[in-house]
N, C-alpha and C positions, 0 to 999 in steps of 0.2 A: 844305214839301217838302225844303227845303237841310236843314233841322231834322232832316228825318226820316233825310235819307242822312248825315247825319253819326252821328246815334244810331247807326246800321246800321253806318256805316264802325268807331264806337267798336265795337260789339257784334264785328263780325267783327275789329277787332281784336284784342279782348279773348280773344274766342275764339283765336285765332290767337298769344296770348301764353301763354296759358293753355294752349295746345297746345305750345306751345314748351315752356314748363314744365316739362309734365307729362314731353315728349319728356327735359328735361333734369332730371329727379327719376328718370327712371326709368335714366337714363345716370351719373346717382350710385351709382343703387343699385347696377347691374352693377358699377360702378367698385369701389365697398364691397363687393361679394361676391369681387371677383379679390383688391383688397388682404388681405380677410381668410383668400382661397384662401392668395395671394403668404403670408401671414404665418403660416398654418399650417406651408407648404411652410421657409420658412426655419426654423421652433422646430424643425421634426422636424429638417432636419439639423443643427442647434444641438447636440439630445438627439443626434444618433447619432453627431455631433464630440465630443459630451463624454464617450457611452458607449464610442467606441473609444481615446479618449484613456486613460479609465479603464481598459479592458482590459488595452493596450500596457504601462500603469503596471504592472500586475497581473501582468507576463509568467512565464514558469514562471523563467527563468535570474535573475531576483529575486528571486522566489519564496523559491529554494535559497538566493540570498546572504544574503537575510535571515536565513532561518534558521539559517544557519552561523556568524553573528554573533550571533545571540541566544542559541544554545546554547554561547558561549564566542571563536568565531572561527576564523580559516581555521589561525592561527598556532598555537593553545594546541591546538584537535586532532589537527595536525601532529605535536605535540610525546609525544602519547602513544604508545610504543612496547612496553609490555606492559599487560595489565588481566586482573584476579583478580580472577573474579564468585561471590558465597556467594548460594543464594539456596532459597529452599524451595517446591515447586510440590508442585499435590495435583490428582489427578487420578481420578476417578468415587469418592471418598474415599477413598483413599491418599494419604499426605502423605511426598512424596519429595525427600529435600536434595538439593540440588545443587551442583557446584563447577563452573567455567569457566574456564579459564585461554586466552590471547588473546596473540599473539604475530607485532611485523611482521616481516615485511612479510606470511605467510598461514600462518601455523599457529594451529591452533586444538585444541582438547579438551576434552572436558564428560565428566566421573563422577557417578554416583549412585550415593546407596545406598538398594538395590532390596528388599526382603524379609531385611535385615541385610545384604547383599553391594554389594560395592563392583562397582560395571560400570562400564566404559566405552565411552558411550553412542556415543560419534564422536572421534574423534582425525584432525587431519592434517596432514602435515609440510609439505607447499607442495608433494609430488609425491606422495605414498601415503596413503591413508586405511585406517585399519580398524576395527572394534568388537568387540565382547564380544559373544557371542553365549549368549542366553537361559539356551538348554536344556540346551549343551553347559558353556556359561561359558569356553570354549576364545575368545581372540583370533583374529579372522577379517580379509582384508585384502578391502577393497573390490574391486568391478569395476572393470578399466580403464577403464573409459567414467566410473563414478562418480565415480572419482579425477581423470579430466583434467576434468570437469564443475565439480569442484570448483574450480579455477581460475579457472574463471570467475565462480562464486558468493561468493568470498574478496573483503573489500575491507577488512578492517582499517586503521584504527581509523572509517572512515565512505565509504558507497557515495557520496554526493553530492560527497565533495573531491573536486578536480580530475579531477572526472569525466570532461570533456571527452576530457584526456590519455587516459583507460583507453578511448578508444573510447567511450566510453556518450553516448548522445542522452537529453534532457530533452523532454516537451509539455506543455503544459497542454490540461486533457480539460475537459469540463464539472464542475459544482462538483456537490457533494455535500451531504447532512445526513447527520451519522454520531450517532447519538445524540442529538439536539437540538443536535448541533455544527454550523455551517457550517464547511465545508473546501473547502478548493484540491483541487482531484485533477491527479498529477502523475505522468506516465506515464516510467517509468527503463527504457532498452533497453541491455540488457550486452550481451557480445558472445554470440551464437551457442553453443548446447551441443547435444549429441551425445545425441537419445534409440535406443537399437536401433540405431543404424549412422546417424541420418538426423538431419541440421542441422536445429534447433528455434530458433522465436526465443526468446531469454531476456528476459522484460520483467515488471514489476511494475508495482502502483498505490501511492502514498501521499497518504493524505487530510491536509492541512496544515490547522490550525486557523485560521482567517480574522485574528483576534484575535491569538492566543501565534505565530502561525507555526511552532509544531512539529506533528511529526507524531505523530496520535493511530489511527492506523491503517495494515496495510500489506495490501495486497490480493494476493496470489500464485495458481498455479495448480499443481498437482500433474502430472507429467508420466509418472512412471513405478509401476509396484506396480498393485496392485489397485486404487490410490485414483487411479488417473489418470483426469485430467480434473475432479476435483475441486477445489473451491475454498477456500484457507485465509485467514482472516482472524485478523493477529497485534492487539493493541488495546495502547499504551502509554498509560501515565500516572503521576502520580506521580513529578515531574523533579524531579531535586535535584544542586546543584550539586557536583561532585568534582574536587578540583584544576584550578579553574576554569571544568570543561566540566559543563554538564547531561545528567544522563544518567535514564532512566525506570528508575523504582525498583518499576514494577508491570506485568503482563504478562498478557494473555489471551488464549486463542487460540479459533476457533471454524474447524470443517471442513462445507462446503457450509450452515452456518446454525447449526448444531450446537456447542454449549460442548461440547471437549474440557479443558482445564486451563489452569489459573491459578497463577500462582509470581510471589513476593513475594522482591526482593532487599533482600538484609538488611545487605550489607557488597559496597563493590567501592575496589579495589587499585589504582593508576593508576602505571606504571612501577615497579614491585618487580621481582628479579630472577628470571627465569625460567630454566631453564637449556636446549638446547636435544633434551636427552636426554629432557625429558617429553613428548615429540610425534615420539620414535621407534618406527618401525612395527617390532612382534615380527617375528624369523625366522621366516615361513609364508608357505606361495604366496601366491598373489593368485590369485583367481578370473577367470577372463575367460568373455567373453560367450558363448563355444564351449561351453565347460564346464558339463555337469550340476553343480546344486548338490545337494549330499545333506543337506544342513543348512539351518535357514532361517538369513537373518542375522537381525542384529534388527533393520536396517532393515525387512526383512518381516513380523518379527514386530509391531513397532510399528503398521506399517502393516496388519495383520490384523485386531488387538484397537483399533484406532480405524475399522476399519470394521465389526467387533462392533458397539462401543458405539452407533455411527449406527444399524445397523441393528434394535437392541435400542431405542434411542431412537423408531424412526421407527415400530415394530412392535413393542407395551408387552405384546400380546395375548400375542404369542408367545412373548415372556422369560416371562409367567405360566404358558402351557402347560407350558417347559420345568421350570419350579419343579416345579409338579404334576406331575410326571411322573417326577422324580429326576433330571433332567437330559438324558433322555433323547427328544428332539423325537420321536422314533417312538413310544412309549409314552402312550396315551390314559389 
């Protein structure tokens, strides 16, 4: 009988260790399921310590440093205070030369020669702008509003120097693929311009190459004309160095998705002298906002025949209509 109660006492021990046990296998496991919770929880903030590390690395205001150091540096583009650009752009196949003359601290002027005629496409002194106008080929002086707007758009020899100083704010936006390119997007707010009477913000996008750190795109947005609200996309490439500084030797532009023209520079001038006589505004009024226009400028005219071309573009049916027709969209 002692025999028996001992087997028994073994048996409900056994039992009872074996209950332990299991009690303490299964209090591993829990243990092993929190440490592997616990160890999940720490990789993640590991990965999102490492991925904000990386961002912060990434910020926009390096971004720009970099880039101003790769393309030459903050000194050597300091240092440019004229640029004479030769370049030949074509546009719906028209192949139209160009010249560009660049001058600090904000004058600027670009000529073409348009159907054998020399025009002057934009001219301005750092307070008056005018152009050539198409029809008339008479010199015409900008609208007040155009002309002070311009001031704000002028950033000779590079928008990103010392930007800070001109007022301008930098962000970094979400990234981009422009082309099979990865790019930084890098949002520039200039200061405030004047659309019709009414403060607009002034800001762009540049998509920065991930790799080269230059930029391979500039994102704008059309504000006034027919084409407002429209969206222009300028495309650089082809950097080559010039008196130190890299500058893009190839240029394309597209409007709301749409290829408008492409211009290839062939030759550019880095402090030659300029004289300050080629960026003065002829003897004629100035247009202001009150004033009926009895002429178009060629900013409108420009702005007319590229929204032709979209609209010719977007509607193939109707430019065939008008063929057949002798030109005449009324005539079936």
């Amino acid at each position: 009988m002692r025999l028996f109660l001992l087997v028994d006492e073994l048996s409900s021990i056994c039992r009872n260790v074996l209950h332990t046990l299991l009690n303490f296998l299964t209090l591993v496991a829990k243990l092993n399921q929190t440490i592997m919770k616990l160890s999940t929880v720490i990789l993640s903030f590991c990965f999102c310590l490492l991925t904000s590390l990386s961002v912060n690395a990434q910020s926009a205001e390096e971004i720009i440093a970099t880039y101003l150091e790769t393309v030459g540096g903050e000194e050597a583009i300091s240092n440019i205070n004229t640029m004479t650009l030769v370049a030949n752009s074509k546009f719906q196949g028209m192949e139209i030369p160009i010249k560009m003359y660049q001058k600090a601290p904000n004058m600027q002027r670009m000529d073409m020669i348009f159907q054998g005629k020399e025009i002057t496409q934009m001219c301005y002194n750092g307070e008056v702008g005018w152009s050539t106008n198409f029809m008339t080929q008479e010199a015409e002086l900008w609208e007040t509003e155009d002309s002070e707007n311009m001031k704000h758009q002028m950033d000779f020899p590079e928008s990103f120097l010392n930007y800070a100083d001109k007022g301008y704010s930098i962000s970094l936006e979400e990234e981009k693929n422009v082309d099979g390119t990865d790019c930084f997007k890098i949002k520039l707010t200039k200061n405030p311009i004047s659309i019709n009477g009414e403060e607009v913000e002034n800001y762009s996008y540049y998509y920065f190459d991930k790799e080269t750190f230059v930029p391979i795109m500039q994102e704008e947005f059309m504000h006034k004309g027919q084409m407002a609200g429209a969206t222009t996309e300028m495309y650089f490439s082809d950097y080559q160095e010039v008196n130190g500084v890299y500058h893009p030797h190839a240029m394309s532009q597209k409007v709301n998705g749409q290829a408008m023209f492409d211009m290839v520079i062939s030759e550019i001038l880095i402090n030659e002298e300029i004289d300050d006589s080629l960026f003065a505004a002829p003897e004629i009024s100035a247009t202001t906002d009150d004033e009926p226009e009895t002429k178009p400028s060629l900013l409108e005219e420009a702005d007319q025949q590229a929204q032709e071309v979209i609209n010719q573009m977007e509607n193939p049916e109707a430019k065939e209509m008008e063929k057949s027709s002798g030109g005449d969209p009324g005539k079936g």
